[in-house]
C-alpha positions in Angstrom: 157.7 53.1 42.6 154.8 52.9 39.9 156.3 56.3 38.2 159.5 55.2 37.7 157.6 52.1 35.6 157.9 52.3 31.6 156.8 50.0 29.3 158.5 49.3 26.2 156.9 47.6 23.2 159.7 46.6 20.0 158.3 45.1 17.1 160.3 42.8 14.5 158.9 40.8 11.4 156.8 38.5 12.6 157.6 39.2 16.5 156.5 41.7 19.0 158.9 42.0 22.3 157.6 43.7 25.3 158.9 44.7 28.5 157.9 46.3 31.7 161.3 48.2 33.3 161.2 49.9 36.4 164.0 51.9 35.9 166.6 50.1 33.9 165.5 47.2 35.8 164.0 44.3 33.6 160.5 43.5 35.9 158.9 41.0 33.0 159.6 40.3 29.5 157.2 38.9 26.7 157.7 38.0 23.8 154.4 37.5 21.0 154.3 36.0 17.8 151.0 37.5 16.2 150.8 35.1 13.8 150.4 32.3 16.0 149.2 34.1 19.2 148.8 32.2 22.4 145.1 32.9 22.2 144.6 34.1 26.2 141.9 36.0 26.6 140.2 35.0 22.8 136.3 34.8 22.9 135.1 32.1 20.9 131.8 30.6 19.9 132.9 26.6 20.7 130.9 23.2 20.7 131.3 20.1 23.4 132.8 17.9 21.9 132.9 15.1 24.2 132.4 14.5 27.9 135.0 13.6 30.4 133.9 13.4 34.0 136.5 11.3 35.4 138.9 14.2 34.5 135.8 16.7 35.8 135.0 18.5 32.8 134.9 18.4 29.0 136.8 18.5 25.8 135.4 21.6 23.3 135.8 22.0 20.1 137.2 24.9 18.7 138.2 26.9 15.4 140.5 25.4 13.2 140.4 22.0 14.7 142.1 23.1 18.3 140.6 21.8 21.1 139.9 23.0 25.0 139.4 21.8 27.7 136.2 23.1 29.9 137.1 22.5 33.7 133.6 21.3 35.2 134.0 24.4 37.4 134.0 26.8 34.8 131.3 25.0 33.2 128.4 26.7 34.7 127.6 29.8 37.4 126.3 27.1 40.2 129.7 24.6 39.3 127.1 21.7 38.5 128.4 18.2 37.7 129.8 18.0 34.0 127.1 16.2 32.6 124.5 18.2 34.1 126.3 21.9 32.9 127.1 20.5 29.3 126.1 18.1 27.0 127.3 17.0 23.6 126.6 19.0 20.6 126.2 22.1 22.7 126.7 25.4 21.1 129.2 27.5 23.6 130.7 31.4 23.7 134.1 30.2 25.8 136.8 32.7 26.7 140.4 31.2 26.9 142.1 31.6 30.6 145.2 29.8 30.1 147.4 29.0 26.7 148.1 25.7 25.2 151.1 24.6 26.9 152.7 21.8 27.9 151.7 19.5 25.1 148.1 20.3 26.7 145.3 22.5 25.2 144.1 25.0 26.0 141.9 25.7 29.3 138.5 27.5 28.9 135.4 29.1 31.2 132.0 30.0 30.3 131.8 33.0 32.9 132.2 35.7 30.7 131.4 38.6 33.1 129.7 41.5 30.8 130.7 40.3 27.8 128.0 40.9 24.8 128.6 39.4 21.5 126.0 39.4 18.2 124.9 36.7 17.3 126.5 35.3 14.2 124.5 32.2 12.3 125.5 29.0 12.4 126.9 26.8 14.9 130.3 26.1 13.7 133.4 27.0 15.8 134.6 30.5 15.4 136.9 33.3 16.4 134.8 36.4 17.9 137.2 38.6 19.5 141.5 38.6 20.2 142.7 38.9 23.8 145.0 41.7 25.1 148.4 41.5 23.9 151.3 41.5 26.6 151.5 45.7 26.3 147.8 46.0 27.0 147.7 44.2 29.6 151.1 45.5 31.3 149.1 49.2 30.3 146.0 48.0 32.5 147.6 46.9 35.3 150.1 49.9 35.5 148.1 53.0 33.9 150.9 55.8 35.2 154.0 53.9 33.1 154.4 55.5 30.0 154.5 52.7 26.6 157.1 53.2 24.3 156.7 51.8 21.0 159.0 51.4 18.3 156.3 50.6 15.5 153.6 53.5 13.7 151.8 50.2 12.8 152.3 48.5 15.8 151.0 51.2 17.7 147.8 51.7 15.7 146.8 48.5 16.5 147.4 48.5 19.9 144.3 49.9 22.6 146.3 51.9 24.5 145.4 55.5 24.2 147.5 59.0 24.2 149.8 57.2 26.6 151.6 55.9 24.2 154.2 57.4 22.6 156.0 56.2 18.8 159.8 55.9 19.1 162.1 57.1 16.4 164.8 54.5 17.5 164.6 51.1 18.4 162.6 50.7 21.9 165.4 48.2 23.3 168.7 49.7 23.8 171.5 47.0 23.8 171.4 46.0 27.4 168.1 45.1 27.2 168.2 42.9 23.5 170.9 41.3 26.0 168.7 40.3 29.1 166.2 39.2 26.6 168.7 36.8 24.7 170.5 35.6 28.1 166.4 34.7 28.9 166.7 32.2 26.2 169.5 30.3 28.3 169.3 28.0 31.1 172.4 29.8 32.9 171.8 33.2 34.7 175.5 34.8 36.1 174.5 36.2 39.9 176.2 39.3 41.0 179.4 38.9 43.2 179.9 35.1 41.6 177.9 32.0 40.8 175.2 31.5 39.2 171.5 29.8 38.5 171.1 27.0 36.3 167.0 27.1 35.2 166.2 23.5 34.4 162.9 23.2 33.2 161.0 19.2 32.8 157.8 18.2 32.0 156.9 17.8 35.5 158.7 20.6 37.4 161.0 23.5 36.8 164.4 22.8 39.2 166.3 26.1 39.8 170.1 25.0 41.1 172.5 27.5 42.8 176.3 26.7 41.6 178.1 28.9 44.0 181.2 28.9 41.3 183.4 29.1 44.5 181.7 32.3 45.3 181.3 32.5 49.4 178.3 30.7 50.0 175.9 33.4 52.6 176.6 36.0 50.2 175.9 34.4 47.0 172.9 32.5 48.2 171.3 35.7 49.0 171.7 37.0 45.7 170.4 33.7 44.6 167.2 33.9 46.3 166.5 37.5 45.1 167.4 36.8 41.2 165.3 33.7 41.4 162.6 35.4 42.0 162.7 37.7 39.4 163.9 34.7 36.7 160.8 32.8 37.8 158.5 36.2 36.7 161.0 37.1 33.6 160.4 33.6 32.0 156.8 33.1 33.2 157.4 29.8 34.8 154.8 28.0 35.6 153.8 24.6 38.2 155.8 23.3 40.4 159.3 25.4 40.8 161.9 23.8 43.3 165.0 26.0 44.2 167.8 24.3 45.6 170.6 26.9 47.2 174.3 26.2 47.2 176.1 24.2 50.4 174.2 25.1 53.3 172.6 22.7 56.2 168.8 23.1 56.3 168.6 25.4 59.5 170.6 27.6 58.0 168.4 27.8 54.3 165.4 28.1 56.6 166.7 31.6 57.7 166.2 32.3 53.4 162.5 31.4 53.4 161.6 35.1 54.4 163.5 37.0 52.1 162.3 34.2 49.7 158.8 35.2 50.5 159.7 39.3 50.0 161.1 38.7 46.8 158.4 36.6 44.8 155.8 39.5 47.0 155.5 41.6 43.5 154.7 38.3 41.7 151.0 37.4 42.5 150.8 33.9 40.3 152.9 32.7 42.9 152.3 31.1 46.1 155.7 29.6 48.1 155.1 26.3 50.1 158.1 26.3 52.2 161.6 24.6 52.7 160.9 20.9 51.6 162.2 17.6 53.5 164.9 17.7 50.8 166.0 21.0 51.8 164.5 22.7 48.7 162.6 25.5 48.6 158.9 24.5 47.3 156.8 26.7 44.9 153.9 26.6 43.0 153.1 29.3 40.2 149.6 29.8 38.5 149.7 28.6 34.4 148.2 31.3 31.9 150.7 31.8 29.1 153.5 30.0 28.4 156.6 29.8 29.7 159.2 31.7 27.7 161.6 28.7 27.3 158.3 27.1 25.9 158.0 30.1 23.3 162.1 30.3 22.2 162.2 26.2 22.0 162.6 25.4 18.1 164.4 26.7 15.0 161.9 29.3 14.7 163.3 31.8 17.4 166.9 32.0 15.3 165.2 32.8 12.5 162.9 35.7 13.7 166.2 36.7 15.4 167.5 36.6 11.7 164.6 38.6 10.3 165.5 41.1 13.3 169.0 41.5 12.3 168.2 41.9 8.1 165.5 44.7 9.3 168.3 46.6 11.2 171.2 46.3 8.3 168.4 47.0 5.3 167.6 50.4 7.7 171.0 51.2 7.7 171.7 50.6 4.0 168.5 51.0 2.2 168.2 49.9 -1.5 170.2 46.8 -1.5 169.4 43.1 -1.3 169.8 40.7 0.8 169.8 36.9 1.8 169.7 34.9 4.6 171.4 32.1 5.0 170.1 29.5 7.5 169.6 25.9 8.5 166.4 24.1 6.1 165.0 23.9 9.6 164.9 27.4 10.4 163.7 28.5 6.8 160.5 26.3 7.5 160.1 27.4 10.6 159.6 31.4 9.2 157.7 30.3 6.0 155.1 28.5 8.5 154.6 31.3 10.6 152.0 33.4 9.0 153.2 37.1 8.2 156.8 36.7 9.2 158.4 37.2 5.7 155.6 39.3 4.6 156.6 41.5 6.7 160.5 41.2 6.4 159.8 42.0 2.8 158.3 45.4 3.8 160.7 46.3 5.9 163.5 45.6 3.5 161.6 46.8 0.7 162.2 43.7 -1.3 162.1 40.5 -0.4 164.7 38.6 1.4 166.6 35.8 -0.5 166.3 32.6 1.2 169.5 30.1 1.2 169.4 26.7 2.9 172.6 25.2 3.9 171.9 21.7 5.4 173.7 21.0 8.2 174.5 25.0 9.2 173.7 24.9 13.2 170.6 27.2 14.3 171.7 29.9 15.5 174.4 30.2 13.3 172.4 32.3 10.4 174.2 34.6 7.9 172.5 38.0 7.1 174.5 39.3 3.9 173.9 41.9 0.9 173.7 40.3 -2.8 
């Protein structure tokens, strides 16, 4: 199975898209916005900020004002109480193991295996090294798939070796900037009929099968496979409860092994069983965030704008052009840090910025001038 694995890296202005295929089979799909990274994996020099036992750990400050949160038992190598691993004040090197998400910070651990850094003077927070983007990481855990990137600049930066290889065409092909848009939508279409509806809450993500009329055995078995792989595609995270289409619980009891053989590949994920409710119960590991965490806002629309003006300018070089957008969306670029930077040097020139209040998002206009 491993050969038939590829990676395949795209890069846009101010957005990097990765995906691990097997086949023309989408496995897991990332997408990065390097100017505002989710910072897993980032080694920082931090200080303790504050104490908080009752919640078993402490809040630490970090660069830029950002705070994390250091779980009492990554405090220390002999998990001490709080107050006896930390104390205020304290001058910290921190490596980030899961992503602000959630409206909560992000988490952080002192056990940084072999890591050695120079000292730097001072004490202040600060940066000291960037974690692995979603390509390296997908290149360590699968070193036979090939990575295909569509980007000379891209791929200089990324630590990946003679195993990657520079495209001369775009890395996604137009099935695959499909499955990556349909990941934006809470509605995935199941084969033979029906489909899931992916409900994500602040609590828990609820995963309903609407049968659509479809016969119920058959399209509940395609249910339980393609949630699954939904639940790895969008990286969702916590407490995931699937709820199957029409059937009494003895009979969705005879699901919960093919359940279990479907989320095997996914090893964040641990399923609980068939709930008193009669839905299936699921808890997955939080690291980064979950995609419909990273696509919420006005900002996606425009990066998808940027995306489309990168493609036209390519295919008529040496003219101008605009793009016309919600005053929403046109903040939401100039706040990300690179994004029209690097529009401009794709296009040459660059790119005229209308607002038209009251223009839905995702109704943008890429046009010549």
């Amino acid at each position: 199975m491993a050969a038939a694995l590829i990676i395949k890296v795209s890069a846009s202005p101010g957005e990097v898209r990765t995906a691990l295929l097997d086949g023309d089979r989408l496995l897991e799909a990332w997408v990065e916005r390097p100017g505002r990274p989710d910072g897993v994996g980032d080694l920082h020099r931090a200080r303790v900020a504050a104490l908080a036992p009752a919640m078993a750990g402490a809040f630490v400050a970090m660069v830029g004002g950002e705070t994390g949160f250091l779980p009492e038992s990554e405090a220390s190598a002999t998990r001490q109480p709080i107050a006896k691993a930390v104390h205020e004040g304290q001058v910290l090197l921190v490596r980030v193991t899961r992503g602000a998400q959630g409206g909560k910070g992000p988490r952080l651990t002192v056990r940084l295996g072999q890591t050695t850094t120079a000292a730097i003077p001072g004490n202040q927070p600060v940066l000291l090294a960037r974690g692995p983007t979603a390509a390296e990481r997908l290149a360590t855990q699968h070193p036979q798939a090939p990575v295909l990137v569509d980007d000379a600049a891209l791929l200089a930066r990324l630590r990946l070796g003679p195993r990657a290889t520079l495209l001369r065409q775009p890395a996604f092909d137009d099935a695959l900037e499909a499955e990556f848009e349909q990941l934006g939508t809470g509605e995935v279409p199941l084969a033979g009929g029906g489909r899931l509806l992916v409900s994500p809450t602040p609590a828990l993500v609820a995963i309903d099968v609407d049968s659509g009329g479809a016969t119920l055995p058959e399209v509940n078995e395609a249910a339980v496979a393609e949630a699954a792989r939904q639940i790895r595609l969008r990286n969702l995270a916590g407490a995931v409860l699937l709820d199957l289409a029409g059937m009494p619980a003895k009979r969705r009891a005879a699901l919960e092994e093919p359940l279990r053989q479907a989320l095997k590949a996914d090893h964040l994920v641990r399923l609980l069983g068939l709930g008193p409710l009669g839905l299936f119960e699921m808890q997955r590991q939080r690291i980064h965030p979950p995609l419909h965490e990273v696509l919420a806002g006005p900002l996606t629309p425009g990066l998808a704008a940027l995306r489309r003006a990168a493609r036209d300018s390519a295919a008529q070089p040496g003219r101008r052009w605009a793009l016309t957008a919600a005053p929403a969306v046109l903040t939401a670029l100039q706040a990300l840090p690179g994004a029209l930077e690097e529009a401009t040097a794709a296009l040459g020139q660059p790119l005229e910025l209308l607002a038209e209040p009251g223009l839905p998002w995702g109704a943008e206009t890429i046009h010549a001038r």
